[in-house]
N, C-alpha and C positions, 0 to 999 in steps of 0.2 A: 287703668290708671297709669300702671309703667308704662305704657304705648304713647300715651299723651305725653308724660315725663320726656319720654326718647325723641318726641318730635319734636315737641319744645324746646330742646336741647342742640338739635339738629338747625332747626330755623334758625336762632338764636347764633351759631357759629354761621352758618351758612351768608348771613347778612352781616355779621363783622369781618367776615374777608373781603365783601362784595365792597363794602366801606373803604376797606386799603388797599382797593387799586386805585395807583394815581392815573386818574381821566386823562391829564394832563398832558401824559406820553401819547394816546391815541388822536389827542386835538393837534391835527396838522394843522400849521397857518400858511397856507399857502399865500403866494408874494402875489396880489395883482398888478397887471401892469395898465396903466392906462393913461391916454393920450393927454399930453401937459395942455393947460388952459389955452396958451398961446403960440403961434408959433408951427403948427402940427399940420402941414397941408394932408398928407398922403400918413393912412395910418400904418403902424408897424406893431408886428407880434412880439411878443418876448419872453421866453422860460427859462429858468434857472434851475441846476441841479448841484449843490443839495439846494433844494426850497423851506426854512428861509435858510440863508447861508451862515456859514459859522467860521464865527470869526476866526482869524488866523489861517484859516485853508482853504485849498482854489475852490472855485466858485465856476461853474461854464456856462456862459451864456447864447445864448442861440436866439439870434437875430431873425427875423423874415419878414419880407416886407413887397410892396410894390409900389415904384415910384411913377405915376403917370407922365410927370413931364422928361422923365428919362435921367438914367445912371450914367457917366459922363468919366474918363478920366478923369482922377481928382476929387470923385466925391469918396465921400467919409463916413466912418462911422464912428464914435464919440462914447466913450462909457464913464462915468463918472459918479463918484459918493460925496452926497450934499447932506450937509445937518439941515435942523431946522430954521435954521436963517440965513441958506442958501451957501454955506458959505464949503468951499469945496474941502474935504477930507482926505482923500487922494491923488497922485499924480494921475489924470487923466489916460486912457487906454484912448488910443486914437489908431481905427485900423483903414487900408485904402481899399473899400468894397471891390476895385477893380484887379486890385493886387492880390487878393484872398479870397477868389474861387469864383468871381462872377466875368465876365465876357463882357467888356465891355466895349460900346452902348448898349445898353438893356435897360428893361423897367420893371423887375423884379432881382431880388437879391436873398440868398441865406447865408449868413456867418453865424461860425461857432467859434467862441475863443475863452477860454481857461481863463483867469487874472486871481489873484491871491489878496483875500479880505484880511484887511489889515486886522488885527489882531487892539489895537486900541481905539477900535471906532465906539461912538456912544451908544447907547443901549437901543436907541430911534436916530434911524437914518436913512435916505432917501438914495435910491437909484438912479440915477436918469439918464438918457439914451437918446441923443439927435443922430441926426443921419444930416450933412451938410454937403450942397453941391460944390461946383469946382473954386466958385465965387464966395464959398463960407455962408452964404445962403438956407436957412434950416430948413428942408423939407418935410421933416415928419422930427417925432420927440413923443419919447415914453416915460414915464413916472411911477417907480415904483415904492413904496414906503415900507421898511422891514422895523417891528414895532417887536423892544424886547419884553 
């Protein structure tokens, strides 16, 4: 009957610890990125480290991508935070894919570049990421939603 008592007692503590761990830390939400509705000829990869980003500190982004009809002096790349009614939330990162590590003409590209998440963005807000030729032209665009 003690034996019963001790495991009883056992179980009974062993499932109220179980109880107070917060899940919450172990549920990672990772940020998908995926091609905008419109607009996206050639598609492009995109990860971010930390995943999702916290606010007030850099944030690196890493770019990769392949443009079929060709990387050009002058084409771009574009990182911007949209709320949900499009409406933009910080000064734009605009970088010259040609000028930061690719050879250009080419038809593939990778950038990585650092930028610092403002610290009063809303709790849901949107990434998005064109890639534009020399003519401002979008070749490809990523959309990513980070949901607080």
């Amino acid at each position: 009957m003690k034996q019963n008592l001790i495991l009883v007692v056992i179980l009974l503590v062993t499932l109220s610890m179980v109880n107070a761990i917060p899940y919450y830390q172990f549920d990672k939400r990772a940020t998908t990125f995926e091609q905008c509705p419109s607009g996206s000829q050639f598609p492009i990869t995109v990860s971010i480290e930390p995943d999702p980003p916290v606010l007030g500190q850099d944030c690196t982004f890493t770019v990769t991508g392949t443009i079929d009809s060709g990387i050009n002096p002058g084409t771009t790349l574009l990182i911007s935070l949209v709320d949900g009614a499009n409406k933009v939330l910080n000064q734009a990162t605009i970088i010259d894919i040609c000028t930061s590590g690719a050879t250009c003409p080419t038809t593939s590209f990778s950038i990585t570049r650092t930028i610092t998440i403002d610290a009063g963005l809303p709790a849901t807000y949107s990434i998005v990421i064109f890639v534009t030729d020399e003519n401002k032209t979008t070749l490809s665009c990523a959309l990513g939603t980070i949901t607080g």
